[in-house]
VMD Tcl script that builds the backbone (N, CA, C; Angstrom):
set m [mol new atoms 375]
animate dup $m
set s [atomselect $m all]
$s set {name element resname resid chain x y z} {
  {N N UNK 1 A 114.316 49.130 37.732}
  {CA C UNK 1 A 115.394 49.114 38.704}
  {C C UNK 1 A 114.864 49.606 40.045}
  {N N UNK 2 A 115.334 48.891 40.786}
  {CA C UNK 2 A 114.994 49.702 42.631}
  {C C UNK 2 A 116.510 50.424 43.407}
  {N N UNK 3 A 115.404 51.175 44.155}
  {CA C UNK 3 A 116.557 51.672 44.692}
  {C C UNK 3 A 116.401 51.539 45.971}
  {N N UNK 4 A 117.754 51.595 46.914}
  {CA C UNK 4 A 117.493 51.307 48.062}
  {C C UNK 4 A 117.777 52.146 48.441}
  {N N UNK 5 A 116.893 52.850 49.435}
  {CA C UNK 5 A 117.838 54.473 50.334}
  {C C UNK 5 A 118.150 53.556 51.625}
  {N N UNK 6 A 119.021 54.312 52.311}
  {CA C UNK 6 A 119.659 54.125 53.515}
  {C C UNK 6 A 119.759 55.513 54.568}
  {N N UNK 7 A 119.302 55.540 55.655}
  {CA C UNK 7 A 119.027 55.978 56.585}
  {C C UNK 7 A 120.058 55.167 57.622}
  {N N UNK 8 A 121.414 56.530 57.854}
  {CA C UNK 8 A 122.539 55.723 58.646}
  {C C UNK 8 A 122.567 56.255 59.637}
  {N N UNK 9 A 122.131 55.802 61.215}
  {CA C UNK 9 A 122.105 56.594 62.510}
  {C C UNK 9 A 123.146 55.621 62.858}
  {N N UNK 10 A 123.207 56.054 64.259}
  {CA C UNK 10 A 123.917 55.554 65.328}
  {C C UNK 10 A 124.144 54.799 66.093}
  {N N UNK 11 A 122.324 53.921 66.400}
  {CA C UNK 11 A 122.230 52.612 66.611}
  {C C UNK 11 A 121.874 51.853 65.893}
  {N N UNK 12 A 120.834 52.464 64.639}
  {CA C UNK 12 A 120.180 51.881 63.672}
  {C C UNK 12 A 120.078 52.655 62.285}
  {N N UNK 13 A 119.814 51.604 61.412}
  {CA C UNK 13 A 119.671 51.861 60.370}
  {C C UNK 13 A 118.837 51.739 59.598}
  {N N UNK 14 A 117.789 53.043 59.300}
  {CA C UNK 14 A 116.911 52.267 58.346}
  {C C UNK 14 A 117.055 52.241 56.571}
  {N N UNK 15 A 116.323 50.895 56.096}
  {CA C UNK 15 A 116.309 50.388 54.874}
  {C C UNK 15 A 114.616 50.797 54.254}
  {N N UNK 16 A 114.798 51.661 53.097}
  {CA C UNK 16 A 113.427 51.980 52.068}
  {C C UNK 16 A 113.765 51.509 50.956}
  {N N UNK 17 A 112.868 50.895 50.318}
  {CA C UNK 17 A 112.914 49.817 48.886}
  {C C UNK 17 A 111.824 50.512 47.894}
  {N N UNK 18 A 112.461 51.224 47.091}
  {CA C UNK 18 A 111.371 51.781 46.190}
  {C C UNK 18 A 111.073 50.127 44.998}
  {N N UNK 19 A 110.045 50.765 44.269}
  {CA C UNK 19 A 108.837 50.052 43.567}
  {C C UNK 19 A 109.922 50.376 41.545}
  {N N UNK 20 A 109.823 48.589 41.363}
  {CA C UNK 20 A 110.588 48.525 40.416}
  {C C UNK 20 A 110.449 50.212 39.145}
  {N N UNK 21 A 109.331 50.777 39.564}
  {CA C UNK 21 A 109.190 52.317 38.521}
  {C C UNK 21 A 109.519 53.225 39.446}
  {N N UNK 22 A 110.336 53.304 40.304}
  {CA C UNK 22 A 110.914 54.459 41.461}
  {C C UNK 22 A 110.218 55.169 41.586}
  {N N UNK 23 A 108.357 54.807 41.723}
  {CA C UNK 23 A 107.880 55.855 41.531}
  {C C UNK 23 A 107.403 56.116 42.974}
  {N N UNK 24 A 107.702 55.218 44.026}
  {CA C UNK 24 A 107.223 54.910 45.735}
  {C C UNK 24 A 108.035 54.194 46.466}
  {N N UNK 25 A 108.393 54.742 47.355}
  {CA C UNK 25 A 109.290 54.049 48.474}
  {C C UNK 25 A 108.353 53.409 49.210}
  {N N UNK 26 A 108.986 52.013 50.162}
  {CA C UNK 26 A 108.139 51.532 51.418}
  {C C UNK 26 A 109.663 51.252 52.261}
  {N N UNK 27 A 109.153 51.639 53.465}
  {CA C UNK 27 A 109.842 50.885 54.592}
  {C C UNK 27 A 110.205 49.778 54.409}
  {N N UNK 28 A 111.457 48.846 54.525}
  {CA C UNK 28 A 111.549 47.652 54.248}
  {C C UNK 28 A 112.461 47.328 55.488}
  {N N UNK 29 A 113.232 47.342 56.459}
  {CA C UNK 29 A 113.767 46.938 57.742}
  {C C UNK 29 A 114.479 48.252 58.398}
  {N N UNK 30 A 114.282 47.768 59.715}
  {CA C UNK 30 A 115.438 48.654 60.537}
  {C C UNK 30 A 116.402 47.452 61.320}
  {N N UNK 31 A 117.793 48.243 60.585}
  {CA C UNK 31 A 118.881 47.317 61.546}
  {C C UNK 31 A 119.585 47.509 62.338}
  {N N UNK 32 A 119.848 46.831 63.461}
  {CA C UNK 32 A 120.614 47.176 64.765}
  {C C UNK 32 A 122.320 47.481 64.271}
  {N N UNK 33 A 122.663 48.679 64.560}
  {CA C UNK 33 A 124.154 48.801 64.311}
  {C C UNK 33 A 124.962 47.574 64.780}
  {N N UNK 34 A 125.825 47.156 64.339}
  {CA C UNK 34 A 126.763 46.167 65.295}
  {C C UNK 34 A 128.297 46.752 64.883}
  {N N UNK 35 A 128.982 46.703 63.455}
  {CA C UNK 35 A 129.978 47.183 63.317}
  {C C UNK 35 A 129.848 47.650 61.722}
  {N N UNK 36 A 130.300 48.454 61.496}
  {CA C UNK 36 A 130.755 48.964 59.820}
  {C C UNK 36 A 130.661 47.724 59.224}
  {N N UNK 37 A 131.294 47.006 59.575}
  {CA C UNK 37 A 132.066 45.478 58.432}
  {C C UNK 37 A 130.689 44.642 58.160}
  {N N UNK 38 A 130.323 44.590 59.349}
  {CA C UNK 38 A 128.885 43.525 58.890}
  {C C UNK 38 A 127.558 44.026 58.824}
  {N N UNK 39 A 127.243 45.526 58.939}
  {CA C UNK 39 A 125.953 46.635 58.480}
  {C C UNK 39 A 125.774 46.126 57.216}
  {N N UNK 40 A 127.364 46.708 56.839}
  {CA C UNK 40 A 127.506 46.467 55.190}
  {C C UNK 40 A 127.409 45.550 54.909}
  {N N UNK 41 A 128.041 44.136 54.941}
  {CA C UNK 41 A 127.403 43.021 54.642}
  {C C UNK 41 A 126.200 42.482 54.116}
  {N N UNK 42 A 125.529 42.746 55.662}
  {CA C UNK 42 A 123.785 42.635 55.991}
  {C C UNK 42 A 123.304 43.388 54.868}
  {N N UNK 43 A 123.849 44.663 54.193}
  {CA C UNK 43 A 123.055 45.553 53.308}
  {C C UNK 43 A 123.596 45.109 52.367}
  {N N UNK 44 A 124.578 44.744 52.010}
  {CA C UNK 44 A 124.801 44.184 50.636}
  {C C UNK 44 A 124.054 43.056 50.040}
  {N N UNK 45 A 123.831 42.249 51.160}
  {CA C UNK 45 A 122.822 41.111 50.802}
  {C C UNK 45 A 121.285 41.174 50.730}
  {N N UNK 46 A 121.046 42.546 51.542}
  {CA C UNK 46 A 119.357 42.735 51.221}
  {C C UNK 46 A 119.538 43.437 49.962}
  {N N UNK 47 A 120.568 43.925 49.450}
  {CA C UNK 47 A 119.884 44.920 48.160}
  {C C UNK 47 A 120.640 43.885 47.126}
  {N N UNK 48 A 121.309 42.754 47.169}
  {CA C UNK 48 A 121.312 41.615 46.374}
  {C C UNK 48 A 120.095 40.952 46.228}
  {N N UNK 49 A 119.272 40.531 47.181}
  {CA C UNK 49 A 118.438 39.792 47.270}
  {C C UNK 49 A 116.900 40.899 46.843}
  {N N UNK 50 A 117.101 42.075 46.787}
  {CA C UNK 50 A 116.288 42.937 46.323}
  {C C UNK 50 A 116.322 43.301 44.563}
  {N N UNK 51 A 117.091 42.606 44.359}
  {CA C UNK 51 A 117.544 43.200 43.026}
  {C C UNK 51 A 117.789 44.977 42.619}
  {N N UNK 52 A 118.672 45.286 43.620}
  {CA C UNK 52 A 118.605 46.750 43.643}
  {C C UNK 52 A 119.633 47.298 42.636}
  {N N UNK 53 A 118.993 48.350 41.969}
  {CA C UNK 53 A 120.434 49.043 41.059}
  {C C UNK 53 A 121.145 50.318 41.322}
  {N N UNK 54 A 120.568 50.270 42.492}
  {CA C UNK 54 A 121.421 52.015 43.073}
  {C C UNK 54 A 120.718 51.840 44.451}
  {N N UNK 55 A 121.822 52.212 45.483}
  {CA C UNK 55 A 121.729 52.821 46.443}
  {C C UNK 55 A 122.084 53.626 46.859}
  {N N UNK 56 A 121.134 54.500 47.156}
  {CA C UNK 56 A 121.185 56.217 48.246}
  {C C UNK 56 A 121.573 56.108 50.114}
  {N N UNK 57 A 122.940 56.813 49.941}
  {CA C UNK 57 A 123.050 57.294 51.514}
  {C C UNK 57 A 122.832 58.686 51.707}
  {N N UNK 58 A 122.089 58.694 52.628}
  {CA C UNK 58 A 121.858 60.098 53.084}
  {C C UNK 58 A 122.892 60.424 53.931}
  {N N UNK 59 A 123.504 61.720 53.480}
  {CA C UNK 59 A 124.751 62.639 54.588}
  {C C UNK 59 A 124.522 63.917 54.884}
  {N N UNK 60 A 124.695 64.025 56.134}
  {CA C UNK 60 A 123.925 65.537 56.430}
  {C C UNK 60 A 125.489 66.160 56.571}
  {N N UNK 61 A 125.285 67.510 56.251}
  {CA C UNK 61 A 126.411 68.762 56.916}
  {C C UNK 61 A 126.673 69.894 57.627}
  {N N UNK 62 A 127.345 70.446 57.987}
  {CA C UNK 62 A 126.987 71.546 59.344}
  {C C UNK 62 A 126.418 72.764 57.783}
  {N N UNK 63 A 126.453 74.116 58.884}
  {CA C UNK 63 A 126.165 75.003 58.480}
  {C C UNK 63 A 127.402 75.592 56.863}
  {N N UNK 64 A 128.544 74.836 57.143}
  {CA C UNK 64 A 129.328 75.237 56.484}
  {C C UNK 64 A 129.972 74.116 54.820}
  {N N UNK 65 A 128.632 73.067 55.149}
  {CA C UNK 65 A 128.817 72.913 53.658}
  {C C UNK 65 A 129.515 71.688 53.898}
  {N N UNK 66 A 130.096 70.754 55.036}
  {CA C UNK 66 A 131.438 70.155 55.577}
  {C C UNK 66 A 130.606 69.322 56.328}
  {N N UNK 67 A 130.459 67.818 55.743}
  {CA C UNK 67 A 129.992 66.593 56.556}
  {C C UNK 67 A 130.047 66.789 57.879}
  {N N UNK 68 A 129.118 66.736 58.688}
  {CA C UNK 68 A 128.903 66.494 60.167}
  {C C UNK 68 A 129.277 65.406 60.892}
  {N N UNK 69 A 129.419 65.340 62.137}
  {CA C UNK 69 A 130.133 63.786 62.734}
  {C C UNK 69 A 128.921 62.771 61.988}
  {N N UNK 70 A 128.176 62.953 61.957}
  {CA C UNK 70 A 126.483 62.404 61.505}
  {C C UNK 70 A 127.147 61.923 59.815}
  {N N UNK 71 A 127.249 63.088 59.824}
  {CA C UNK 71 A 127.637 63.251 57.818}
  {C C UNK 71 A 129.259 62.023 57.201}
  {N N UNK 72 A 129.925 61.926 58.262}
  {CA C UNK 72 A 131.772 62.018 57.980}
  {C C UNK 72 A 131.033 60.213 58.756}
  {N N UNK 73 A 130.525 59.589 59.376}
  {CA C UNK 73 A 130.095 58.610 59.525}
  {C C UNK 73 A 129.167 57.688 58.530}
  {N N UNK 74 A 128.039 58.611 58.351}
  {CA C UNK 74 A 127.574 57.663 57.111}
  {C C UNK 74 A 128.516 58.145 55.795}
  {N N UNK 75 A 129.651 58.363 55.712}
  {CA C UNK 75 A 130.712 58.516 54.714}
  {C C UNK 75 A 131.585 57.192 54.587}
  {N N UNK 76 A 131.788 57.166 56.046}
  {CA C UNK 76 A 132.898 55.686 56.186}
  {C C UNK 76 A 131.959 54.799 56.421}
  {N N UNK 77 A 130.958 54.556 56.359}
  {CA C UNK 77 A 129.705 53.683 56.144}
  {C C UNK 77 A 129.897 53.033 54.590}
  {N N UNK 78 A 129.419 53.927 53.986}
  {CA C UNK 78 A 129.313 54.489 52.357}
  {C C UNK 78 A 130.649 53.505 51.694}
  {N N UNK 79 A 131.957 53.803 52.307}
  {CA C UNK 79 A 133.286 53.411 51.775}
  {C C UNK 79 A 133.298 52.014 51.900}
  {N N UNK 80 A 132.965 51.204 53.137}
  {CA C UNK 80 A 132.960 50.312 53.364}
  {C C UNK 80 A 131.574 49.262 52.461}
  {N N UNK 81 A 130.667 49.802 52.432}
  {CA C UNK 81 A 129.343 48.946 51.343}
  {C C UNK 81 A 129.808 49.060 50.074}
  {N N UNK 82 A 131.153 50.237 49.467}
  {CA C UNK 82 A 131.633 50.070 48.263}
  {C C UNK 82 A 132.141 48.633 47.968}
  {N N UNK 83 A 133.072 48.211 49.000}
  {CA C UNK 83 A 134.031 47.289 49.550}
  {C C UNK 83 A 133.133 45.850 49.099}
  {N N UNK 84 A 131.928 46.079 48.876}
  {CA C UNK 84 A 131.722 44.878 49.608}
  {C C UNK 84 A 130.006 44.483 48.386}
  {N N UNK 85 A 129.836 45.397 47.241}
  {CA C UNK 85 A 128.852 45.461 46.511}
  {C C UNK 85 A 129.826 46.548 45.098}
  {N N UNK 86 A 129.030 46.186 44.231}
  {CA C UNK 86 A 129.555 46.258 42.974}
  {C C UNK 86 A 128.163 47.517 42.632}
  {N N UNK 87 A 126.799 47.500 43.219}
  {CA C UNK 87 A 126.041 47.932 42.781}
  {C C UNK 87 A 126.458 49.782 43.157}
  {N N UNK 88 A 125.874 50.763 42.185}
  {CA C UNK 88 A 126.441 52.030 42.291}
  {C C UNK 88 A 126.046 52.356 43.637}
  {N N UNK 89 A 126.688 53.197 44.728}
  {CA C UNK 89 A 126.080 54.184 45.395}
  {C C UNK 89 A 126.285 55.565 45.246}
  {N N UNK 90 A 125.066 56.134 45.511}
  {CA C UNK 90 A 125.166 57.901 45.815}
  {C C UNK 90 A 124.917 58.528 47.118}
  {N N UNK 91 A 125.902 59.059 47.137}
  {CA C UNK 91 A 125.655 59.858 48.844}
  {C C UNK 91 A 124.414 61.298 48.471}
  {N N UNK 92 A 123.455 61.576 49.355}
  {CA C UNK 92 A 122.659 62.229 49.247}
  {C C UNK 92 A 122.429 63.611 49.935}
  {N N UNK 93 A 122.913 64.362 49.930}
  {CA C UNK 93 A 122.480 65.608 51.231}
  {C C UNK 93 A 120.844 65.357 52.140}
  {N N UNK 94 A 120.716 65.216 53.141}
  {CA C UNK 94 A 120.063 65.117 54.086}
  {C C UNK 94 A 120.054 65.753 55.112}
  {N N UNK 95 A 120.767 67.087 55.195}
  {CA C UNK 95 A 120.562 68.033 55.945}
  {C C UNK 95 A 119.144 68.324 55.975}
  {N N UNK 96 A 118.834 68.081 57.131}
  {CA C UNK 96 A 117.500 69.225 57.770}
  {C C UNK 96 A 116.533 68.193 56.961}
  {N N UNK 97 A 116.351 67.076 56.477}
  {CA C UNK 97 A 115.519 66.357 55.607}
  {C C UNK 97 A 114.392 65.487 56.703}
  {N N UNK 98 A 114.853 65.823 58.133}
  {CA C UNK 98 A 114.024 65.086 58.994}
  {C C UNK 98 A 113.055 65.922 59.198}
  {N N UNK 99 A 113.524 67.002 59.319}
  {CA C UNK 99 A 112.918 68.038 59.491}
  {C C UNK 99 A 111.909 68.412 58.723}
  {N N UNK 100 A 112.386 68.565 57.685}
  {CA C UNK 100 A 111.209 68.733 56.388}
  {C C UNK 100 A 109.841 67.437 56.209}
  {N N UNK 101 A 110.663 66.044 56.588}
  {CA C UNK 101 A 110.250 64.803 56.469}
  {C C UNK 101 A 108.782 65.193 57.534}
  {N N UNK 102 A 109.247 65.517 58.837}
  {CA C UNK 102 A 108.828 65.576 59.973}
  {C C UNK 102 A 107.427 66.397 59.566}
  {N N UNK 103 A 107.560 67.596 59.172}
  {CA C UNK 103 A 106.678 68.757 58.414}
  {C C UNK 103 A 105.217 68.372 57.730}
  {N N UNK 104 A 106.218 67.589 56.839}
  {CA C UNK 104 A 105.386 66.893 55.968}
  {C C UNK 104 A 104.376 65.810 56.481}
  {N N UNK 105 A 105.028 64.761 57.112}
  {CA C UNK 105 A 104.477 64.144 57.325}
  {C C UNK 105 A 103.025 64.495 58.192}
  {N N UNK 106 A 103.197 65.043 59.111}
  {CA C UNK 106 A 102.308 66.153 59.772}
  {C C UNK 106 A 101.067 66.784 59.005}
  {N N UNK 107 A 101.623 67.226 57.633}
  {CA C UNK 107 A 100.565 67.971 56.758}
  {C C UNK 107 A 99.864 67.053 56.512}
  {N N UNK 108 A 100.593 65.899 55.553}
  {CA C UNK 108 A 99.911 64.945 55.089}
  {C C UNK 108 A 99.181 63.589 55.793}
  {N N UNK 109 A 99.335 63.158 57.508}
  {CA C UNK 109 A 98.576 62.719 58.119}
  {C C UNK 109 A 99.195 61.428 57.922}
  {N N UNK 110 A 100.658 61.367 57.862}
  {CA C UNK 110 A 101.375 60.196 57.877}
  {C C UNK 110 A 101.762 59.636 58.733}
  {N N UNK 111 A 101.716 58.176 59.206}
  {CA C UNK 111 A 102.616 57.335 60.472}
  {C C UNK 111 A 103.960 57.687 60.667}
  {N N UNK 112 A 104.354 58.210 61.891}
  {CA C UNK 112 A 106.016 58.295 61.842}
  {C C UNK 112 A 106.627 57.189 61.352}
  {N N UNK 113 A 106.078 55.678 60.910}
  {CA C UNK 113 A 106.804 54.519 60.540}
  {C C UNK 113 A 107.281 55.264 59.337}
  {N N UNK 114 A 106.477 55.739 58.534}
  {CA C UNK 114 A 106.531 55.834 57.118}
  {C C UNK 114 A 107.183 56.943 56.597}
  {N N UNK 115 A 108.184 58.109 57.890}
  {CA C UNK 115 A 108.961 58.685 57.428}
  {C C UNK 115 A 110.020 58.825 56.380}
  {N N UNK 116 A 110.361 57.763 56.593}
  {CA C UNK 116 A 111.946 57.128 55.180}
  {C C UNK 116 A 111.375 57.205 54.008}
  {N N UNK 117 A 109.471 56.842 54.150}
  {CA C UNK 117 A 109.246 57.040 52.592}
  {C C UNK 117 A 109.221 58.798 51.925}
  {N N UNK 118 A 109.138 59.280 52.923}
  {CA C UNK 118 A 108.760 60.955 52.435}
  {C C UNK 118 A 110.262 60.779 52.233}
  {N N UNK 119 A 111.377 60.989 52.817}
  {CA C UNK 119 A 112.456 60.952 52.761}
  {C C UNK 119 A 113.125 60.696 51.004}
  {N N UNK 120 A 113.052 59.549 51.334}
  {CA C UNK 120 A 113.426 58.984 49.956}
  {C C UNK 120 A 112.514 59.405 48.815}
  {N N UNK 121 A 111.174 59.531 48.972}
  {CA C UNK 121 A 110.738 60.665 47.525}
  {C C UNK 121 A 110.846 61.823 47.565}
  {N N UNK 122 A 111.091 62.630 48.740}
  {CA C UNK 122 A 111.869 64.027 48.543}
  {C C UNK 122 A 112.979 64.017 47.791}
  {N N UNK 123 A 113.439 63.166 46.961}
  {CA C UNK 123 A 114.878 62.855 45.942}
  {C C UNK 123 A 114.631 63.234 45.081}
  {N N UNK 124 A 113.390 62.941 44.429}
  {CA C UNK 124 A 112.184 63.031 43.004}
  {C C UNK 124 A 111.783 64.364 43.189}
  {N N UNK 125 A 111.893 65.347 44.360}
  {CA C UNK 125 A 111.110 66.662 44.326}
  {C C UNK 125 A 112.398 67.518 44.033}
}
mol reanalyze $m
mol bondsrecalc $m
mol representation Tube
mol addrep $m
């Protein structure tokens, strides 16, 4: 089974496609926001056409535990790809995960392209 994480900003969105043994993520597109209705769409049909069996949204939250405008957005993101795909999703905590992502990547001598992949195997840690 693959999984697709999702990385939900503000103008864009990025898409990571792990490896049918979830054992490695890769970068697989970044998409231009246009509206809720057709993100989802667009993502319903790449993780159709991916054969995906779960997709991960990442939601970050303030200090108090309570989705962030960041967080309460990729939420009504989340509601709407329900709408519109049968395949499971899980919302993910991603607080401070850029951060860590960021860290890491640094230690380990990684391309900022290839952030989403630390991302999405920080799930497995």
């Amino acid at each position: 089974m693959r999984i697709l994480s999702i990385d939900h900003g503000e103008k864009r969105i990025g898409l990571a496609l792990s490896d049918p043994t979830q054992t490695i993520a890769s970068p697989l597109t970044v998409i231009k926001h246009v509206s809720r209705l057709v993100d989802a769409a667009q993502i319903a049909e790449i993780a159709n056409q991916n054969e995906v069996g779960l997709i991960i949204i990442g939601q970050s939250y303030d200090e108090e535990g309570k989705p962030n405008m960041a967080g309460r957005r990729a939420g009504r993101f989340a509601d709407e790809l329900k709408n519109q795909t049968n395949i499971p999703i899980e919302m993910v905590d991603e607080s401070f995960s850029t951060q860590i992502a960021r860290a890491a990547r640094i230690e380990l001598g990684v391309s900022k392209k290839n952030v989403q992949v630390i991302k999405m195997n920080m799930r497995q840690w």
